[in-house]
N, C-alpha and C positions, 0 to 999 in steps of 0.2 A: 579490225577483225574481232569477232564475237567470238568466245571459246567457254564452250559447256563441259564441265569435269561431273559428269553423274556412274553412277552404277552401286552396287550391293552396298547395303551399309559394311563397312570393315574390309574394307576391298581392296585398300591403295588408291580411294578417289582423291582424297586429302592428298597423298602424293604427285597423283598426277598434277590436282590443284598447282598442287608448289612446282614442281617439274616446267607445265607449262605459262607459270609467273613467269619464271627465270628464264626462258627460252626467249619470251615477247620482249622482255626488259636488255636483253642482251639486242636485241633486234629495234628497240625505240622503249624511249624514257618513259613513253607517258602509257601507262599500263594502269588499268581500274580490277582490282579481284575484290570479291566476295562472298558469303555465302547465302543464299536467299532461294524459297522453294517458289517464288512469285518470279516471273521473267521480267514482267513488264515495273514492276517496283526496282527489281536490282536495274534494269536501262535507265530508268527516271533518278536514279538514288548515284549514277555517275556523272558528281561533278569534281572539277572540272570534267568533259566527259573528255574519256582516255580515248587513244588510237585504238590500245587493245584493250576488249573488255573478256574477264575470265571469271565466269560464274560457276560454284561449285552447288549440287542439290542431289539430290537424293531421288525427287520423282520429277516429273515434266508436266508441267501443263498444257492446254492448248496454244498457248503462243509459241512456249518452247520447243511442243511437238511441230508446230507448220514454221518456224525456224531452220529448224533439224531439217526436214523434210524439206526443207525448200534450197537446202545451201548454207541459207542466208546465216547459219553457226554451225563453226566446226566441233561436233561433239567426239569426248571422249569416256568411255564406257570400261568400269574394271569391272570382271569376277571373279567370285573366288569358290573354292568348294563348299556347297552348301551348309556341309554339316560345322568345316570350320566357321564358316559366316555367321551362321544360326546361333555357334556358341560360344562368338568373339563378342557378338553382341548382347546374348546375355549375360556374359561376365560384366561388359564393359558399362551397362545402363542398367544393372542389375532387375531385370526383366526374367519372366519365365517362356517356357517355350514356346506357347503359342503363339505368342505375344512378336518372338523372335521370328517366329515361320510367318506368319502373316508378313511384317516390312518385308521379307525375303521374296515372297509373293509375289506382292506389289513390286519391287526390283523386277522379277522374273518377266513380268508382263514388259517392263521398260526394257528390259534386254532382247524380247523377242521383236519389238519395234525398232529398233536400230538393226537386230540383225537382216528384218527383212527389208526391211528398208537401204540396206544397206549407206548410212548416213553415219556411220560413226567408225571410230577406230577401236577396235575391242580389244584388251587388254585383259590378259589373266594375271592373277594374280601372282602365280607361281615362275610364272617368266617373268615380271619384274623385279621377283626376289631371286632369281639363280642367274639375270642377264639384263640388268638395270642400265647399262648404258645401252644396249642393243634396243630395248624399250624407248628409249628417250630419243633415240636415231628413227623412229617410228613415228615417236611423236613430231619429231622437227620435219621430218618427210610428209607427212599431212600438212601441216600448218606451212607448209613451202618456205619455210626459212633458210633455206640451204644453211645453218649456221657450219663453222667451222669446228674442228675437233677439239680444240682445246674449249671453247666454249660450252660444247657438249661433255668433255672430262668434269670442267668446272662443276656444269650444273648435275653432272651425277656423284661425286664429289659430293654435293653443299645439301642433296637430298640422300645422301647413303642414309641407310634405316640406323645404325649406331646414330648418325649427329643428328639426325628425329628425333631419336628418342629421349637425348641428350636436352634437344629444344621444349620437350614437351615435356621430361622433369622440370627441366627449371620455372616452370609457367607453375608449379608448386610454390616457387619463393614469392615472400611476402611485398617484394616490391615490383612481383610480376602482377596481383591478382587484382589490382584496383585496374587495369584495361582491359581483365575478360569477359567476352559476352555473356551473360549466365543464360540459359534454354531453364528446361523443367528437368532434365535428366544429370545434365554436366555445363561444362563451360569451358570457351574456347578463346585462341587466340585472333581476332579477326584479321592479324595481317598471315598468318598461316596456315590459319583456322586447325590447330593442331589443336587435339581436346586436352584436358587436366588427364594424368596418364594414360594418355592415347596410344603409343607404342609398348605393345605385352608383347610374352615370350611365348606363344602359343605356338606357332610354327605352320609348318604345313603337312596334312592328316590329322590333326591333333582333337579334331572335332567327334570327331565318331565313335572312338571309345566312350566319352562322357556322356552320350545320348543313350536311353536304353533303346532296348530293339524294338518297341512299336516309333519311338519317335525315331531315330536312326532309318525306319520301314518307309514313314512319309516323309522322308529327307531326299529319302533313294527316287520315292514314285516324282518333286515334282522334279530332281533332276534327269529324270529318264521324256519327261512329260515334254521338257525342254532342249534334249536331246544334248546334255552339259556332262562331262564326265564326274564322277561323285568316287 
């Protein structure tokens, strides 16, 4: 099984990442994740290749897209409120706003092609923070795992947003940082791919007072554009 974890940067995709590692792996041993904006690189780059493959990204290509579109990968799509998105990500890659709204964009487009397409399992953000095993019973229900309930306790459990963020301070300690990927912005763990303090306290709403009112203005228009509550 092919399994795609994309949608908004700051969204919970990294979660689901992990969410649906632990689902496959409870299901059979030989599970390949990682993260790559290239489809047909991350297929090529699984060796041994795994039963289950789980790629996490951010946009989709044309393979990815006639993938999606075709069956032949189950994708999973989080989002979240623009305006917290917009300024989870400028905190988090110390970026200005444009800069935020653009990838947002770009997301936007990729969410309106799962939605009409209907080929992916869409995930908001704010339901996997206030009903995270309910989410995970969503996800084992696409992916036809019928897993069993402690399995799914387990793996909401071992993804609760505390022991995240617990994982992604320690990737601070010195005998964590010689195995992280380094990008241009941060650097990640590539069996979690959790970034160097990747879980903040930002919450949920928390975005929109920080924006002033023209940029808060075009936060509103594309989430109306997109028919997304803001």
């Amino acid at each position: 099984m092919l399994v795609i974890c994309n949608g908004m940067p700051r969204s919970a995709s990294t979660w689901s990442f992990n969410v649906a590692t632990a689902l496959l792996r409870a299901d059979a041993a030989s599970v390949y994740g990682a993260y790559n904006e290239d489809v047909a690189q991350f297929l090529n780059s699984a060796e041994p290749p795994g039963r289950h493959l789980v790629l996490k990204c951010h946009s989709l290509d044309r393979a990815g897209r006639a993938l999606a579109a075709s069956g032949a990968a189950k994708v999973l799509y989080t989002w979240r409120r623009l305006s917290d998105t917009v300024v989870s990500f400028m905190r988090m890659f110390n970026v200005d706003f444009e800069h935020a709204l653009a990838v947002t964009r770009d997301s936007l487009q990729l969410y309106e092609f799962h939605r009409r397409g209907g080929n992916a399992v869409i995930l908001n953000y704010e339901e996997i923070v206030a009903g995270p095993l309910e989410a995970i019973r969503r996800i084992d229900r696409y992916l036809a795992l019928d897993s069993d309930s402690e399995v799914l306790t387990a793996v909401c459990a071992a993804n609760a947003l505390d022991r995240m963020r617990e994982r992604a301070d320690a990737l601070d300690r010195r005998e964590n940082q010689a195995r992280l990927i380094r990008l241009e912005r941060t650097a990640y763990d590539p069996e979690t791919l959790l970034n160097v303090k990747h879980i903040r306290d930002g919450g949920i709403g928390y975005g929109a007072p920080v924006l002033t009112p023209a940029q808060l203005a075009q936060v509103k228009a594309a989430a109306r554009e997109y028919e997304l509550v803001e």
